[in-house]
C-alpha positions in Angstrom: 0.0 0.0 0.0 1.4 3.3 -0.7 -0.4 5.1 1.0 -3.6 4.8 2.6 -5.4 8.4 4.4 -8.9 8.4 5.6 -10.2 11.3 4.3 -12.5 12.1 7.6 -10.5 11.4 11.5 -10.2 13.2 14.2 -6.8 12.1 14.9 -4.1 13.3 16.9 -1.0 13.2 19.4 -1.0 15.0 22.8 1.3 15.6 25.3 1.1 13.5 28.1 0.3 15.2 31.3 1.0 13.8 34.5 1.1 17.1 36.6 -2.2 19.2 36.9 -3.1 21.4 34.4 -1.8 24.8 34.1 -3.8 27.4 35.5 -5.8 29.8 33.1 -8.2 32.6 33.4 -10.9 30.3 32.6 -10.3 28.3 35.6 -10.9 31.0 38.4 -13.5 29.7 40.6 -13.6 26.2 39.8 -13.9 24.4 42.6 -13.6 20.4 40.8 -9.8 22.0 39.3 -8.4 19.7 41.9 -9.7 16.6 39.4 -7.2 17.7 36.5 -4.4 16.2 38.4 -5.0 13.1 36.5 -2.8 10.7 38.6 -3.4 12.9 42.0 -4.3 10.6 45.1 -7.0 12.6 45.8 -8.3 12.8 42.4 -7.9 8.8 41.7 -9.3 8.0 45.5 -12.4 10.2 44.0 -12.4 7.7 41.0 -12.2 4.6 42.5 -15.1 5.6 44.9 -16.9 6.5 41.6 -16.0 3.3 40.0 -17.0 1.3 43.1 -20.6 2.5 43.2 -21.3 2.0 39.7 -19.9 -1.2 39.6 -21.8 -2.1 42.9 -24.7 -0.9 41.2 -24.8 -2.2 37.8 -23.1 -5.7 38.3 -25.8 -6.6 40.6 -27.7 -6.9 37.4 -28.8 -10.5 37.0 -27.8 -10.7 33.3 -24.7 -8.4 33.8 -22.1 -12.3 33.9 -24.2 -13.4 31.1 -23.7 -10.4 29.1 -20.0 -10.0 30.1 -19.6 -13.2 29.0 -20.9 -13.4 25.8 -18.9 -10.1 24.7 -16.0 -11.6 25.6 -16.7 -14.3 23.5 -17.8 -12.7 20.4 -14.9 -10.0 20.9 -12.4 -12.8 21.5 -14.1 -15.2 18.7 -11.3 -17.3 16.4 -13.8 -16.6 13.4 -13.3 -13.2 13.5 -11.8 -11.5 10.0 -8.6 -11.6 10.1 -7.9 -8.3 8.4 -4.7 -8.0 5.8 -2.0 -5.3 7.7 0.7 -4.5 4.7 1.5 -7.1 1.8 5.5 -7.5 2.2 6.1 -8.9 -1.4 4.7 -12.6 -1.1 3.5 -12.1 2.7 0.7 -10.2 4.5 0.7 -9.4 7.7 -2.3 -9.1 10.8 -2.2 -8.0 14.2 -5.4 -10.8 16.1 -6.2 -10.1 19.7 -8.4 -12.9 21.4 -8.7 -14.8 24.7 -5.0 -16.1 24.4 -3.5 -13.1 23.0 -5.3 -9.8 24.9 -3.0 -7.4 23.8 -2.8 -9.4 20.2 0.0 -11.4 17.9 1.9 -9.3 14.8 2.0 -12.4 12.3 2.7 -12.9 8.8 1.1 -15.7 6.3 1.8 -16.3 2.8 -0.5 -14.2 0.2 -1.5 -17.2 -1.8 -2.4 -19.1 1.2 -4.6 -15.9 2.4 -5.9 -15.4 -1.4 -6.9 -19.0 -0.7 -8.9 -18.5 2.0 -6.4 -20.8 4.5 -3.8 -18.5 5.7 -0.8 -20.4 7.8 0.1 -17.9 10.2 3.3 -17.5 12.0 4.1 -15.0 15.1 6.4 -12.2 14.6 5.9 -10.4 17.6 3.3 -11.9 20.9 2.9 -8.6 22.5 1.6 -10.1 25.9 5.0 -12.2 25.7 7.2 -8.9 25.0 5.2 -7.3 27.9 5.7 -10.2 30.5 9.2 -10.7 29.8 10.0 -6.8 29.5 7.5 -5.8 32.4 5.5 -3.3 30.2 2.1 -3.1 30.0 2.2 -2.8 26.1 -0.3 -1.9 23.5 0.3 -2.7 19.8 1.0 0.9 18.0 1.9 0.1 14.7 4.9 -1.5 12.7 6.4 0.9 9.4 8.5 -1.3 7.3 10.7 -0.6 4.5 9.9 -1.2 1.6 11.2 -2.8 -1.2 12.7 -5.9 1.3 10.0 -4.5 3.9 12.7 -6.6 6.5 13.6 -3.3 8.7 10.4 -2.0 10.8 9.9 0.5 12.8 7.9 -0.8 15.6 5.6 1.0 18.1 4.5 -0.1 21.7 2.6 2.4 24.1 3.1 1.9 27.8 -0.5 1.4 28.6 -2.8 2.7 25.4 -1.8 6.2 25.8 -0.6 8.1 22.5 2.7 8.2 23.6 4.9 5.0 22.6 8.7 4.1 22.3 9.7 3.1 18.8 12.1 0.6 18.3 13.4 -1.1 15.2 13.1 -4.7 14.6 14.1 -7.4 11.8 12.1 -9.6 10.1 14.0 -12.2 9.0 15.5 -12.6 12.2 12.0 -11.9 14.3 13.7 -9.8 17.0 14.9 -6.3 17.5 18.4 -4.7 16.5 20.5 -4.8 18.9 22.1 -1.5 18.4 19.3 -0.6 16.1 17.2 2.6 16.4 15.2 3.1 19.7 13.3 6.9 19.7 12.2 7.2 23.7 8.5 7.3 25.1 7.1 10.6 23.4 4.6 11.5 20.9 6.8 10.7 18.0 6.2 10.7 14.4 8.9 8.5 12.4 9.2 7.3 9.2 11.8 5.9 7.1 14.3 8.1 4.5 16.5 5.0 3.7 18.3 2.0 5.7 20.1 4.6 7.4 18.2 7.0 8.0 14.8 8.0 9.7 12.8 11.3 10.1 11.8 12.3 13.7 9.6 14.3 14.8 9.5 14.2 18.6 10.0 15.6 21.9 14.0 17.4 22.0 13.0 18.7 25.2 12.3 22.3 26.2 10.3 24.4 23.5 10.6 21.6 20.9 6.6 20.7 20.8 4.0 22.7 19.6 0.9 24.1 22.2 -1.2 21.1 21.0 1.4 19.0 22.1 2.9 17.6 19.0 6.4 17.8 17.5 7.6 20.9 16.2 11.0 19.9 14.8 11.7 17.5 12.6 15.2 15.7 12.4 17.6 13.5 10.3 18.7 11.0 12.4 21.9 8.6 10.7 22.6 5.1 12.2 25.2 5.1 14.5 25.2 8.3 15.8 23.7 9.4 19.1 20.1 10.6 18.4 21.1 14.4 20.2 22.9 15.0 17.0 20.2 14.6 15.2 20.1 17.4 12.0 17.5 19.7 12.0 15.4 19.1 8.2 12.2 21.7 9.2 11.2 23.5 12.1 7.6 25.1 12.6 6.3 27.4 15.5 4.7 26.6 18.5 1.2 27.9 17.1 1.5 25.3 14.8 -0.3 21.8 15.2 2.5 19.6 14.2 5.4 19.2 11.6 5.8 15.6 10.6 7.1 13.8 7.8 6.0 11.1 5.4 7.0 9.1 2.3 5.0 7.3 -0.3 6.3 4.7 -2.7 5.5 5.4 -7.2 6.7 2.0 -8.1 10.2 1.8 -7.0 11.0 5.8 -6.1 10.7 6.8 -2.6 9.2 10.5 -2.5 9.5 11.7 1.5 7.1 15.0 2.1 7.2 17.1 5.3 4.3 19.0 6.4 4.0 22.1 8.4 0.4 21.8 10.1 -0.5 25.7 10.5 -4.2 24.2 11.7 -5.4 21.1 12.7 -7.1 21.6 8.7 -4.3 23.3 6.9 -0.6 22.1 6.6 1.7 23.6 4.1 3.9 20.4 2.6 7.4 20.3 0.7 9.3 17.7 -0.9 12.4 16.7 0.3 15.5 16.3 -2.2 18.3 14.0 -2.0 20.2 16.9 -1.3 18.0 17.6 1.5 16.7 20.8 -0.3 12.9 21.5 0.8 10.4 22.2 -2.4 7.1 23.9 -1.5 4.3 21.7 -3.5 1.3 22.9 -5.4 -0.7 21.1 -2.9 -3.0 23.6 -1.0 -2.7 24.0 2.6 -6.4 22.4 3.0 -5.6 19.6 0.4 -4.8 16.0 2.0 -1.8 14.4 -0.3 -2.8 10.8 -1.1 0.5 9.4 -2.8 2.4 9.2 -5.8 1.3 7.0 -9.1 2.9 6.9 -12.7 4.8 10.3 -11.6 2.1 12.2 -10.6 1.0 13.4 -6.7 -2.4 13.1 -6.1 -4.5 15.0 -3.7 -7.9 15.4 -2.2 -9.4 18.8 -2.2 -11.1 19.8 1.3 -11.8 23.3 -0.1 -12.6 24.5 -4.0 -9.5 25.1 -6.2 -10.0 27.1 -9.2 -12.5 25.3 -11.0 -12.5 22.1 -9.0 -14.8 22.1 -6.3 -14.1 20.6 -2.7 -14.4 16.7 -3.1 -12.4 16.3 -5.7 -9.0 14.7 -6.2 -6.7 15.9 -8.5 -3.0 15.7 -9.7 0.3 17.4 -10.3 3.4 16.0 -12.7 5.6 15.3 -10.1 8.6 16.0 -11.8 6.7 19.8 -12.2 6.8 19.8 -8.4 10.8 18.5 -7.9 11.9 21.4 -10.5 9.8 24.1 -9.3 7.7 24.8 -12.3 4.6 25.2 -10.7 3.1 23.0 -13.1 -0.9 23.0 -13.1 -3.2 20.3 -11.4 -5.8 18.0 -13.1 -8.9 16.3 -12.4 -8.8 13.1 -11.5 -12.0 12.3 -9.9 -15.2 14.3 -9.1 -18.1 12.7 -6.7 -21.3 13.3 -8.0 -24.9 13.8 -7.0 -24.9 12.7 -3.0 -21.7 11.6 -3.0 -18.5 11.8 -1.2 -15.0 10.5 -1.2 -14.1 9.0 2.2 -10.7 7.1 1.4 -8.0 7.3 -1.1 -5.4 4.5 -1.8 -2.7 3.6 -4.8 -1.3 0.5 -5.7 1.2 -0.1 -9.1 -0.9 1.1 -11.2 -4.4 2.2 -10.0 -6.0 4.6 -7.2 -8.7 3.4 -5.3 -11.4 5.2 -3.9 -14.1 4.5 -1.5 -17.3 6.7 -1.9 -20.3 7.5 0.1 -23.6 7.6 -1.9 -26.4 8.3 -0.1 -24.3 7.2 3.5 -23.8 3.7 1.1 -20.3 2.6 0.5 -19.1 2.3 -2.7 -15.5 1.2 -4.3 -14.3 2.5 -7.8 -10.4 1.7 -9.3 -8.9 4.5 -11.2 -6.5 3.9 -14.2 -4.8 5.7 -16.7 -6.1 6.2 -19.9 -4.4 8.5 -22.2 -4.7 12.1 -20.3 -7.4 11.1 -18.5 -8.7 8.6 -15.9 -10.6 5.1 -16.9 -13.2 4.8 -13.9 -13.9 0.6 -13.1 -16.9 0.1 -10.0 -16.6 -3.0 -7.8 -18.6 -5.4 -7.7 -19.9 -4.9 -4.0 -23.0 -5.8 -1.9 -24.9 -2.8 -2.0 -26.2 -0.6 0.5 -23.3 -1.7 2.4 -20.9 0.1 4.6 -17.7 -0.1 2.8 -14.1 -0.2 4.6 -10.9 0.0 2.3 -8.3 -2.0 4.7 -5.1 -2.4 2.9 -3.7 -3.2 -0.7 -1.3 -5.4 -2.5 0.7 -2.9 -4.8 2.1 -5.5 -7.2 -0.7 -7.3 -8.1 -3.4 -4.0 -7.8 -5.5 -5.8 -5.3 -7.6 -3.6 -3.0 -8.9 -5.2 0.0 -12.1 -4.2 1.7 -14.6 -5.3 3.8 -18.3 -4.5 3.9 -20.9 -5.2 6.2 -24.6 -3.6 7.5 -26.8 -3.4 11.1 -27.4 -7.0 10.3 -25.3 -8.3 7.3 -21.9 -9.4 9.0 -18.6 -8.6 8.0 -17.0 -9.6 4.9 -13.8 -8.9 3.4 -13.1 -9.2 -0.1 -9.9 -8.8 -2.3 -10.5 -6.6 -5.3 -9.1 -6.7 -8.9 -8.8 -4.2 -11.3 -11.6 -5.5 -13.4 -14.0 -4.7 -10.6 -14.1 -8.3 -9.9 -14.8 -9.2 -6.1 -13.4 -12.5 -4.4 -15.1 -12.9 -0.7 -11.8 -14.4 1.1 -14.0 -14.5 4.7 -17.1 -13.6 7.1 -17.9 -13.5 9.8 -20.7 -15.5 11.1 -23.9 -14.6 12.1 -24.4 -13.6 15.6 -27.9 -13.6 15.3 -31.4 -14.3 13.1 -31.2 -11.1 11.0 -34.9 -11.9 9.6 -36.2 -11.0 12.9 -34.8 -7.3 12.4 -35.9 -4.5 10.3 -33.7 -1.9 9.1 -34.5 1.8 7.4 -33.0 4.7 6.5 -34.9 7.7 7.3 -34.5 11.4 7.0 -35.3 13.8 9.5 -35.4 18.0 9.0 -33.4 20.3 10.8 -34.3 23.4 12.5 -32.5 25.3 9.5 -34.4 23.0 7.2 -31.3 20.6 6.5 -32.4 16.7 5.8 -30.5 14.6 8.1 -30.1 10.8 7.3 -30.2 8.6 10.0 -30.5 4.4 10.4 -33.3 2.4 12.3 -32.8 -1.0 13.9 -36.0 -3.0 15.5 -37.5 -6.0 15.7 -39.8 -7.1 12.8 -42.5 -7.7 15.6 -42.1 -4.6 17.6 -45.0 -2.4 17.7 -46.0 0.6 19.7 -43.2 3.6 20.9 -40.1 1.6 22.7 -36.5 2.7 24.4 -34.2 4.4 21.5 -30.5 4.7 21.8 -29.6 7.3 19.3 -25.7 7.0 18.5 -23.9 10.2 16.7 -21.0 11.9 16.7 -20.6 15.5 14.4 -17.4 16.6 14.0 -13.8 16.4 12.4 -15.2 15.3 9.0 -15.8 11.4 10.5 -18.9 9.7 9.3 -20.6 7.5 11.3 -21.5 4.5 9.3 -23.7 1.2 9.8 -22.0 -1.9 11.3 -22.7 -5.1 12.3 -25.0 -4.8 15.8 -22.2 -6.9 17.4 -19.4 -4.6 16.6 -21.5 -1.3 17.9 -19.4 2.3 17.5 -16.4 2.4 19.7 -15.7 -1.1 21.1 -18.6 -1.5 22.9 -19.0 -5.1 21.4 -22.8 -6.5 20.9 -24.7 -3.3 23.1 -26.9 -2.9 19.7 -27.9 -6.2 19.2 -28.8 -6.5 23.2 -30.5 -3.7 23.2 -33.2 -4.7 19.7 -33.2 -7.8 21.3 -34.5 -6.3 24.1 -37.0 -4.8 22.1 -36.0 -1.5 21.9 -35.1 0.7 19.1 -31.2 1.6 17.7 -30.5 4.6 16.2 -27.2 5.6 14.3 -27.8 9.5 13.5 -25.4 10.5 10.3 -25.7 14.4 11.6 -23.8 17.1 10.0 -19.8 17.7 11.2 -19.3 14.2 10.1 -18.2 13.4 6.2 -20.9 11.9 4.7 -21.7 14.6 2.5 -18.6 15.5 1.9 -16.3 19.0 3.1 -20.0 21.3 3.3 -21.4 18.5 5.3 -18.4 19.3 8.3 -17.7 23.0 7.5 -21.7 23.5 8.3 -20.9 22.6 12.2 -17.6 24.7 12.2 -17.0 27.4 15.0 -19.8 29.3 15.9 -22.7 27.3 13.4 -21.8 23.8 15.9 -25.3 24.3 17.4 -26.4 22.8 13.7 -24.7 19.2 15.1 -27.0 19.9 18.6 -29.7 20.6 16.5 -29.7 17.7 14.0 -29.6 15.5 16.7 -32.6 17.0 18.3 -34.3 16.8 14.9 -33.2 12.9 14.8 -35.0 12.2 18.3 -37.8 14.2 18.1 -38.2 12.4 14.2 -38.4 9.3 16.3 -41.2 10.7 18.3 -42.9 11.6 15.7 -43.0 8.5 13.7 -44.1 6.5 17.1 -41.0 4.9 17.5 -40.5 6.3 20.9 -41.4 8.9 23.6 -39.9 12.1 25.0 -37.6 10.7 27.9 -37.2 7.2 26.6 -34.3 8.4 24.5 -30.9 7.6 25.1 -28.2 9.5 23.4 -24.5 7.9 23.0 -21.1 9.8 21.8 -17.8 9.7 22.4 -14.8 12.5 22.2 -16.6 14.8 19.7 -19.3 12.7 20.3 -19.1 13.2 24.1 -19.8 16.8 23.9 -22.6 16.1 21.6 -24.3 13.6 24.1 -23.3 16.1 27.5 -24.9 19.5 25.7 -28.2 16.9 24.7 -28.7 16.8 28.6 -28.1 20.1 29.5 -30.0 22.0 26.3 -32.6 19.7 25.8 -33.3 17.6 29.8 -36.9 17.0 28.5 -35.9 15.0 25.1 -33.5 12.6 26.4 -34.0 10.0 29.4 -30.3 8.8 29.2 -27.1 9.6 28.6 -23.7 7.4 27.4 -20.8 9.9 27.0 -17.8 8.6 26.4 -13.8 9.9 26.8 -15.9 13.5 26.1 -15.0 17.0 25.7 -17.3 19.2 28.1 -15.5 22.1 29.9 -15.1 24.0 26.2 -13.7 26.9 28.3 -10.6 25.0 29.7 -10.3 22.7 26.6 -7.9 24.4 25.0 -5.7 24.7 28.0 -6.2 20.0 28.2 -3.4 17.9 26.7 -4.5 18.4 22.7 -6.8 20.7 23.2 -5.0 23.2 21.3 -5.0 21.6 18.3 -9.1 21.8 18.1 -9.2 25.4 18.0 -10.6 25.2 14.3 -13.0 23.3 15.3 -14.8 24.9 17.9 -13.2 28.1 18.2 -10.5 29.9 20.9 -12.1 30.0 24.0 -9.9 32.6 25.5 -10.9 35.3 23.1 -14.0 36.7 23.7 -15.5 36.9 20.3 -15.4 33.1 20.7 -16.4 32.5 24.0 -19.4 34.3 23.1 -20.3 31.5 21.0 -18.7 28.5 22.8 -20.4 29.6 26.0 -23.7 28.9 24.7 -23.5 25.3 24.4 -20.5 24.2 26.9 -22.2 21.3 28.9 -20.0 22.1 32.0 -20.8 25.5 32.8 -24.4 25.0 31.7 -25.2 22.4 34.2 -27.1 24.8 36.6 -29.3 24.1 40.0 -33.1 23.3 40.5 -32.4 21.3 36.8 -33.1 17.8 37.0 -30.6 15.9 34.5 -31.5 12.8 33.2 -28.9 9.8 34.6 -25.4 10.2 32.8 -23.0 7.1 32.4 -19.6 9.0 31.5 -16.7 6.4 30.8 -13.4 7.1 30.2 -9.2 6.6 30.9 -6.8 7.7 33.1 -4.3 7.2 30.4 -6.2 9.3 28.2 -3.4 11.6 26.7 -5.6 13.2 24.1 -8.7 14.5 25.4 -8.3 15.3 29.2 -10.1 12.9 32.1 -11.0 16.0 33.7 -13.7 16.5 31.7 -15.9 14.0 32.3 -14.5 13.6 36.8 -15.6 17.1 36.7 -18.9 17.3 35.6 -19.5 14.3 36.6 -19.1 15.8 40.3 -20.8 19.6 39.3 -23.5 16.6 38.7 -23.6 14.7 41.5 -23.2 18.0 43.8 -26.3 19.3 42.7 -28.6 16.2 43.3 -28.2 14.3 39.8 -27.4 10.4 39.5 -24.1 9.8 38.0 -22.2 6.6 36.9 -19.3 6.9 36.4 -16.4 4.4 35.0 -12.5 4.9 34.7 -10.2 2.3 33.5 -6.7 3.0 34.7 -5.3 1.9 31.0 -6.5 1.7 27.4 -5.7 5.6 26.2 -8.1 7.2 24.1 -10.0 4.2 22.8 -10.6 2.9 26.7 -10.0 -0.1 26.9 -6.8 -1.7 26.5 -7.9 -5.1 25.7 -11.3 -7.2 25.1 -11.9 -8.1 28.7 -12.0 -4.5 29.5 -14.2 -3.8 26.4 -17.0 -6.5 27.1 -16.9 -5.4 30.8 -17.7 -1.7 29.7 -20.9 -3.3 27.1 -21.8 -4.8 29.7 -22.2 -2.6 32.6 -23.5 0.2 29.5 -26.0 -2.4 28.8 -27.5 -2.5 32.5 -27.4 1.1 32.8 -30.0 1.1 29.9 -31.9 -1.2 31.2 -32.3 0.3 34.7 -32.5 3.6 33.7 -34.9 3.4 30.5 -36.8 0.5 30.6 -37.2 0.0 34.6 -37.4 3.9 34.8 -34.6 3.6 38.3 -33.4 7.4 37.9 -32.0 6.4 41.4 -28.0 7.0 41.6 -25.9 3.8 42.2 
């Protein structure tokens, strides 16, 4: 794969904070500051106590073991896809976590015998072995190998989950690290590869070296056997800046290695790096995403219009144009049409692949040359599917995808160029999907915007039931139908429990996300993110109307973005929603800036500290708008200690503001897992498990009660 980008993320280092926060204007007469100080006695004793009660509560649930029990199971199932990593040549590579393996094997199989459907896997690296024997708590990062022999790999382990990791290089052939090899310390490091010799850093120097946001702000060439203090400066950015990284894509057998100056968390400025380390400033604009390199042209997605090519698009440049400074002028290479929008790019030999949204329906198409222009080849794909490019197979142009739907499981195919599609596995069904209905529905927004969302049920239900509404609205990332086993963010089979229960689930495609491409996300941006608020509002009370459900029965789940979706649906709206899951969230919007990566959101949701933005922010900021005399419906806020992205202070703290004023809270912490929570399955099917319950109690049994 040369290079693969998802067109909508919200991704992101941090700086990992283990000292309170600083102090800010915004944080004069707080009194819950004290639960910044993420690994503070007091702070954690508050935590545990938190953790205690809600586990008290919740577990006392008579199906709670059962439901643990079978998430574990489906989480940890052997059947599960075994989803293609990078092709090395003749082998592909997976990273598979189950009962055995928590924290997962790195392994390698033939590519004819996983073609064939009968991969014969063998371990490269056991990371509960590595962790045992080195007395890490190790999560799988990431392995970047070299390509063309693809023997020398960069390998990433985080101490815990968090974003932070140590990267250390590692053979293939000989299935164990250099000794004497490169090692780049615990930090929030970027590194890729300029030759055999020599890698790109981007990390922490020390003092003054990372940005605000907490990224790198210098990167470095660093030669084998030197010491990595001597390290050359290649590019340096300012600490306003998000980040300055660097990357290199493969055309065939020429390396190209970029480096990118990330002025916003939307905008980086990128130049090519010569041979003789000279920096040339591409065409590319700021808002563009570069996708790769194929038959000597750089391809890009646009974000915003260029010229005559509207935002959507992707389009190319003559490379050799770029290297001599020529300022050559783009072309079109692909325009979405109608409802459509690109979500991913990818290019093998000699094709680009892009996945597609039509109508919140995935789509693949393979793009080939044909004289100056572009021959377009669809894939022959289930349809109204949601569609997942994983990886590719450059020398034999094989795209590899998997698609799957609330109640069509998983199934990855491997994709030729002639559209053809060869299913290579699935999983099994985890339940009688002809006992479930599914629709698509639209719903109108208070500005008069239709918003798309999905329906689950039982065929037999009748009459107004429970609704969890999922969504998320932000940072360009869609939220797309899967399988009810594998429900949004790890939560393992809560969907399917919850229609089995006879309730309703809801998966809200409001705008901020990507599925209608750039407009669809810049319509939330700044001060217009009340449209997100409001689209979900128009979702839920759409339910209502069509006598799915009732004011008060409704549940609303997000996490991160999504968090401070679900925490200002309780505070604007207490009558509309009954429940509450919120999840690793954002809710103090006027400290946010001043939390770990904060800073690097700023685009987003605007500065905080200036008071033209405020002005807006304040409006919706669940934290300060919880108030007295309101009664809140019950909140479950989950989340990590090791969270070195978005800050654990957000949810401790209103969480307490909560609880102070008369509200029932519950309230889970894991001590590991980062970002994503949990740090392995048995964590995951404990959290769907204890969610589950807390729906049950809260909506169905109507218990507003705190635990």
């Amino acid at each position: 794969m040369k290079r693969l980008l998802a067109i909508a993320a919200l991704a992101g280092l941090s700086a990992c904070a283990t000292t309170p926060a600083p102090e800010s204007a915004s944080a004069e007469g707080d009194p819950y500051l004290w639960l910044e100080d993420i690994h503070g006695d007091r702070a954690l004793a508050q935590v545990k106590e938190w953790n205690a009660k809600t586990e008290a509560a919740l577990t006392a649930d008579p199906q709670y073991e059962k439901d643990r029990a079978e998430a574990r199971a489906i989480l940890d199932d052997e059947s599960q896809i075994a989803e293609p990593g990078q092709v090395f040549g003749d082998q592909v590579t997976n990273l598979w976590r189950d009962a055995a393996h928590p924290r997962g094997l790195w392994r390698q199989a033939s590519l004819a015998s996983f073609l064939g459907g009968k991969p014969q896997w063998q371990t490269l690296i056991d990371v509960d072995a590595l962790g045992r024997a080195e007395g890490k708590s190790w999560v799988w990062h990431g392995a970047n190998c070299l390509a063309p022999e693809y023997r020398r790999c960069l390998v990433s382990l985080s101490p815990g989950g968090s974003d932070a990791d140590v990267v250390r290089e590692w053979d293939r052939t000989t299935r164990s690290f250099v000794e004497g090899g490169f090692v780049v310390p615990e930090a929030k490091s970027d590194v890729t590869w300029l030759d055999e010799n020599t890698l790109l850093i981007g990390t922490d120097w020390g003092a003054g070296s990372m940005t605000n946001s907490g990224y790198a702000r210098i990167v470095k060439r660093w030669r084998r056997g030197t010491p990595l203090v001597s390290a050359v400066t290649v590019k340096e950015g300012t600490p306003t800046d998000i980040q300055v990284s660097a990357f290199s894509v493969l055309d065939g057998d020429t390396r190209y290695t970029f480096v990118s100056q990330g002025t916003s968390f939307y905008a980086s400025d990128t130049w090519l790096l010569g041979k003789d380390g000279s920096l040339t400033r591409t065409p590319v604009p700021d808002t563009a995403d570069i996708q790769g390199v194929l038959g000597g042209d750089l391809i890009a997605f646009l974000n915003k219009p260029m010229g005559s090519f509207p935002a959507g698009a992707v389009v190319s440049w003559p490379i050799a144009g770029v290297i001599a400074g020529s300022n050559p002028a783009p072309r079109l290479v692909f325009q979405p049409t109608g409802k459509q929008s690109v979500q991913g790019v990818s290019t093998t030999d000699h094709a680009i692949w892009i996945s597609l949204l039509d109508d919140v329906s995935g789509k693949l198409v393979a793009l080939t040359k044909a004289g100056d222009g572009w021959k377009q080849q669809a894939a022959a794909l289930p349809d109204k599917a949601t569609l997942a490019l994983v990886s590719s197979d450059d020398a034999h142009d094989t795209a590899f995808v998997t698609t799957q739907g609330f109640v069509v499981p998983p199934t990855l195919y491997a994709v030729s160029l002639d559209g053809q599609a060869r299913a290579l596995q699935s999983l099994p069904a985890r339940f009688d999907a002809s006992t479930i209905d599914v629709e698509q529905h639209f719903a109108t927004s208070k500005d008069g915007t239709k918003i798309p969302y999905f329906v689950a049920r039982k065929k037999s239900a009748s009459g107004p039931a429970a609704a969890l509404v999922h969504a998320y609205g932000g940072f360009r990332n869609p939220q797309l139908p899967t399988y009810l086993t594998t429900e949004p963010y790890r939560a393992g089979p809560l969907a399917k429990w919850w229609v089995e229960d006879g309730q309703v689930y809801v998966l809200a495609n409001i705008r901020g996300g990507g599925e209608y491409g750039p407009a669809w996300h810049e319509a939330t941006l700044r001060e217009k993110h009340q449209n997100a608020f409001d689209d979900l509002y128009a979702v839920s009370e759409d339910l209502v109307a069509r006598g799915l459900t009732t004011k008060g029965k409704i549940a609303v789940s997000g996490r991160s973005n999504g968090g401070l979706l679900a925490g200002a649906a309780i505070t604007q709206r207490p009558d509309l929603f009954g429940a509450a899951i919120i999840g690793s969230p954002l809710l103090d919007m006027q400290r946010y800036s001043h939390l770990l990566a904060g800073a690097s959101w700023v685009e987003e949701y605007g500065d905080p500290d200036l008071p033209g933005d405020w002005a807006f922010i304040s409006k919706y900021s669940p934290y300060q708008a919880v108030k007295a005399g309101v009664k809140y419906p019950p909140v479950f806020f989950y989340s990590s200690t090791e969270d070195d992205r978005v800050h654990p202070g957000h949810a401790r703290k209103m969480a307490a503001k909560l609880i102070d004023l008369g509200n029932p809270v519950y309230f889970h912490e894991y001590l590991e897992g980062g970002h994503s929570v949990g740090a392995d399955h048995a964590e995951d099917a404990v959290r769907a498990a204890l969610l589950h319950a807390y729906l049950k109690r809260v909506l169905i049994e109507g218990n507003r009660s705190a635990p």
